[in-house]
C-alpha positions in Angstrom: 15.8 14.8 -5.0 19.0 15.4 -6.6 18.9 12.1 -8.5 15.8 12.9 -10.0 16.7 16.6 -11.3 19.6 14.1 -13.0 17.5 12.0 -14.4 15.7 14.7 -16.1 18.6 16.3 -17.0 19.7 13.2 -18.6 16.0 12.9 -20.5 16.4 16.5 -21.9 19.7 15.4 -23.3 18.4 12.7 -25.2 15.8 14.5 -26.2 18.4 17.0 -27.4 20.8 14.6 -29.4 17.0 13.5 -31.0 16.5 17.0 -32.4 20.1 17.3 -33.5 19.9 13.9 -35.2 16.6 14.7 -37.0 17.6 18.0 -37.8 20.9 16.4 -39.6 19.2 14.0 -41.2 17.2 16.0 -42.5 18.0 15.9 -46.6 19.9 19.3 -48.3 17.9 20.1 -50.9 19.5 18.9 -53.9 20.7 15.9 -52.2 24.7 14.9 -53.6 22.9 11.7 -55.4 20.4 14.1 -57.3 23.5 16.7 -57.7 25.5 13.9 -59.3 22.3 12.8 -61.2 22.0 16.4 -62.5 25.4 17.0 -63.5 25.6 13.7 -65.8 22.5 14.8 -67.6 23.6 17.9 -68.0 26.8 16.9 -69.3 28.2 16.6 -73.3 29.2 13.6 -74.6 32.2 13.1 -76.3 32.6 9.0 -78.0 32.0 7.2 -74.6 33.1 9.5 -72.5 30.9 12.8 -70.6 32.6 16.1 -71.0 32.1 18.1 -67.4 31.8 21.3 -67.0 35.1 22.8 -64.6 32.3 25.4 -62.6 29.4 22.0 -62.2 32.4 19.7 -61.1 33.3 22.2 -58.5 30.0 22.9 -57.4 29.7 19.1 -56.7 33.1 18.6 -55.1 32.2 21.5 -52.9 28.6 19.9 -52.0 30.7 16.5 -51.4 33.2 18.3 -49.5 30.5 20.3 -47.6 28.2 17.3 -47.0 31.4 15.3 -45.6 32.5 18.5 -43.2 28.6 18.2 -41.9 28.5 14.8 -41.7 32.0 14.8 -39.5 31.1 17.4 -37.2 27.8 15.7 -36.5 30.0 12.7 -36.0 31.8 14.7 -33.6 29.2 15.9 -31.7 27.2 12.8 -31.8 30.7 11.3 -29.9 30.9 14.4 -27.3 27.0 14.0 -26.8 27.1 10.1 -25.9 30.8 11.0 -23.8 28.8 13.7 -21.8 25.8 11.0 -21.4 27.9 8.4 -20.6 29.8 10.5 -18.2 26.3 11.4 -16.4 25.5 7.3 -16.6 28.4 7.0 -14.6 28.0 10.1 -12.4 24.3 8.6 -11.7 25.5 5.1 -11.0 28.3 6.4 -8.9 25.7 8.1 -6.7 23.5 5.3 -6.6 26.1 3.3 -5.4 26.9 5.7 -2.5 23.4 6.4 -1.8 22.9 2.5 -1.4 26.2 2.5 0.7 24.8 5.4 3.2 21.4 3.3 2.8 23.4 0.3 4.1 25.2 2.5 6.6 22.0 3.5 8.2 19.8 0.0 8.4 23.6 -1.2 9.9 23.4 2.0 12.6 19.4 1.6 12.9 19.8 -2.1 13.8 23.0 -1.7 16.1 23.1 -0.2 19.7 26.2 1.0 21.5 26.3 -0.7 24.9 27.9 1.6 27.6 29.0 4.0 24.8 31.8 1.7 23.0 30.2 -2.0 22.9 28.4 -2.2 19.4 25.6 -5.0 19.4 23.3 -5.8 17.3 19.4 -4.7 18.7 18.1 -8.4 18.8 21.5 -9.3 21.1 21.1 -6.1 23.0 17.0 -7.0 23.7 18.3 -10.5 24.7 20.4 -9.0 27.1 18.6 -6.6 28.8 15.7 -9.5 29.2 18.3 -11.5 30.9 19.7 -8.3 32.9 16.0 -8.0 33.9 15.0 -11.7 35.3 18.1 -11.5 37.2 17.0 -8.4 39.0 13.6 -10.2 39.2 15.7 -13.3 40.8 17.8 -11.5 43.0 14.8 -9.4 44.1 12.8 -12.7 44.9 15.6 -14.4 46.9 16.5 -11.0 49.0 12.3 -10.7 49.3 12.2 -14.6 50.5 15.3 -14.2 52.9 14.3 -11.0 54.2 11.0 -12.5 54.9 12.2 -15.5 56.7 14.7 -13.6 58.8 12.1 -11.5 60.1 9.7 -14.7 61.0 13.0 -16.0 62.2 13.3 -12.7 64.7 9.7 -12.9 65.5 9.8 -16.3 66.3 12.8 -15.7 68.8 11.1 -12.4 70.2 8.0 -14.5 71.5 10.3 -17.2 72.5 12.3 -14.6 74.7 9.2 -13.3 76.1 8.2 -16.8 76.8 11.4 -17.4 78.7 11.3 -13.9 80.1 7.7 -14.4 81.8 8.7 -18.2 82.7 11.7 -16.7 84.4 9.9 -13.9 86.2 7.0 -16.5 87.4 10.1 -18.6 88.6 11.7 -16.0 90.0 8.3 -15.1 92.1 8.0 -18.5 93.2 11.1 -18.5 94.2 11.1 -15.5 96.3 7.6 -16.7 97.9 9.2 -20.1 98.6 11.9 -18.6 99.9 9.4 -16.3 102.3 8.0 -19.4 103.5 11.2 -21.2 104.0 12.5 -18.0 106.0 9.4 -17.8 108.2 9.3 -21.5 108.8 13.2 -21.2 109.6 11.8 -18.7 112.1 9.2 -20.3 113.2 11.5 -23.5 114.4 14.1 -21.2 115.8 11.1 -19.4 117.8 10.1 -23.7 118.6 13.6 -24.2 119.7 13.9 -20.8 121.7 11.3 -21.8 123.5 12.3 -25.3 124.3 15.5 -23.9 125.7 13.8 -21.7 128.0 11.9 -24.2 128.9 
């Protein structure tokens, strides 16, 4: 916004130092060339020479004199005009150049990320990054998933072993106590054999 109200300050300038120019060129009416013209017709001869009038002569020197002042100060202010406009050139090209420099600036911060507040990367590197940062949470995940589920068929497995064992051990412990029933009463029964014999 503010390089365009420059540029069109810049137009209005030219446009300006146009007017002034046209305006100077502009011819005073009777030009010096038709003054001089005027004055050597008007003029006496005398043998080969032209006798001028003091008054005309001054008249023209002044005109000369007058057209010279005009033409210097136009000069001058032609000069300060095309100073100020270069000045502005350079003003405008000096802000162009900053504005492409904060333009730079910001792609540069657009395309950069900080990583954990003081790590700059650029965005591609930081996506690269975070998709590695990602499969090895998906990796990690998948082994503790995998391990988790083999130490519980692991458990399992030994749970239904020890009640295996356990109901083995309680059907052997029952046969055992049975057998060892029958082995009291037939202990008891030859004793009760034996009594008898003696008595006998």
């Amino acid at each position: 916004m503010n390089i365009s109200k420059k540029i069109t300050s810049v137009f209005i300038y030219f446009a300006f130092l146009f007017s002034i120019n046209s305006k100077a060129a502009t011819p005073v009416s009777p030009s010096l060339d038709e003054q001089f013209k005027s004055l050597f017709e008007s003029s006496n001869n005398y043998q080969e020479y032209k006798v001028i009038k003091r008054a005309a002569f001054e008249k023209l020197w002044r005109s000369t004199s007058d057209s010279i002042k005009a033409k210097e100060k136009l000069t001058k202010n032609s000069s300060s005009l095309i100073r100020e406009r270069d000045n502005a050139i350079n003003k405008l090209k000096q802000d162009l150049s900053r504005k492409n420099e904060e333009l730079q600036q910001a792609i540069n911060s657009n395309n950069e990320i900080s990583l954990l507040g003081f790590i700059p990367l650029q965005k591609a590197n930081y996506n690269i990054l975070i998709c590695i940062v990602i499969a090895l949470l998906i990796v990690a995940c998948t082994f503790l998933y995998l391990k988790t589920n083999y130490a519980n068929k692991v458990a399992s497995e030994k749970r239904n072993l020890y009640e295996e064992l356990s109901e083995e051990y309680r059907l052997f412990k029952t046969r055992s106590h049975e057998n060892e029933k029958k082995l009291a009463r037939a202990l008891q029964d030859e004793r009760n054999k034996l009594a008898e014999h003696n008595i006998l």
